[in-house]
C-alpha positions in Angstrom: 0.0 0.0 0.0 1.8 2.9 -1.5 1.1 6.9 -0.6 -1.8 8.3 -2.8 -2.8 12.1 -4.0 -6.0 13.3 -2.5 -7.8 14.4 -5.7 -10.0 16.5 -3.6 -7.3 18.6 -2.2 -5.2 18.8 -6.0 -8.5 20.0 -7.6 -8.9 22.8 -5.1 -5.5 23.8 -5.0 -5.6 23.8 -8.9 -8.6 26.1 -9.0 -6.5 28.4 -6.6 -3.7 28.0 -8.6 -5.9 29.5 -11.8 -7.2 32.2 -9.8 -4.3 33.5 -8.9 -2.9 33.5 -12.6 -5.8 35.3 -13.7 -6.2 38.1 -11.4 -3.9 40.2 -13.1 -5.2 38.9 -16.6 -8.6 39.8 -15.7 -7.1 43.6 -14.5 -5.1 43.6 -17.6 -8.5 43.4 -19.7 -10.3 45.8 -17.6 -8.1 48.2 -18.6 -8.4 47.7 -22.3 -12.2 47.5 -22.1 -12.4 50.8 -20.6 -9.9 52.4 -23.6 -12.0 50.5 -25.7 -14.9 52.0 -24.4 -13.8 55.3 -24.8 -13.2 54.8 -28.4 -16.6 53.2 -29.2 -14.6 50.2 -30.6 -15.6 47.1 -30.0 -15.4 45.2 -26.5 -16.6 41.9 -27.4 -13.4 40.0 -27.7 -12.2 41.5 -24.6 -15.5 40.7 -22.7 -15.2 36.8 -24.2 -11.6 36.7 -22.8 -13.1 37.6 -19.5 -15.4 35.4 -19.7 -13.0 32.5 -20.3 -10.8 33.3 -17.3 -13.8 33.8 -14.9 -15.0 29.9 -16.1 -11.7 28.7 -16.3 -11.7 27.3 -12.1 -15.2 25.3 -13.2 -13.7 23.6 -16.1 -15.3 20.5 -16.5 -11.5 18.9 -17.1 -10.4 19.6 -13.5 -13.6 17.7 -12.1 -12.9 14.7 -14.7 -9.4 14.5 -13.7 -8.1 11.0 -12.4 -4.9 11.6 -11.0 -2.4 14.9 -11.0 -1.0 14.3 -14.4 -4.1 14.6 -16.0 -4.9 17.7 -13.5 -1.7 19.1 -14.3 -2.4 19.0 -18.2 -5.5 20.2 -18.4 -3.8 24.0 -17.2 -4.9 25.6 -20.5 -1.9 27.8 -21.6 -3.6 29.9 -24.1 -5.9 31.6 -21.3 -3.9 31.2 -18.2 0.1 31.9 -19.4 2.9 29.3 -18.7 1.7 26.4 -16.4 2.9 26.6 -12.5 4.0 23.1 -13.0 6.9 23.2 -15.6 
């Protein structure tokens, strides 16, 4: 009987490892919605990018994960920036 990983635990610290990583993201994107506000241009890409950050912690892959690997891959690098675990 070898030493497991309490999936529990992982999945929780994983959702506070993505909330970390996109607080300043999401700040980042407040400040070019309100230029982009004050230009009349168009805000919907920015308010979809929100969006994805503020869903990222309910992702339905850190919930399906099996083990840490899989939790581990499932960071999604194109919303979040480089992965805390590399």
């Amino acid at each position: 009987m070898g030493f497991g990983t309490d999936m529990a635990k992982a999945r929780e610290i994983h959702k506070l490892k993505i909330r970390t990583a996109r607080k300043p993201k999401l700040a980042e994107l407040d400040v070019e919605f309100q230029k982009a506000q004050e230009t009349s241009a168009d805000t919907s890409a920015i308010v979809a990018k929100k969006q994805a950050l503020r869903d990222a912690p309910a992702d339905s892959g850190i919930t399906d994960a099996k083990d840490a690997y899989a939790l581990k891959v499932q960071w999604k690098t194109d919303i979040l920036g480089a992965s805390p675990y590399s």
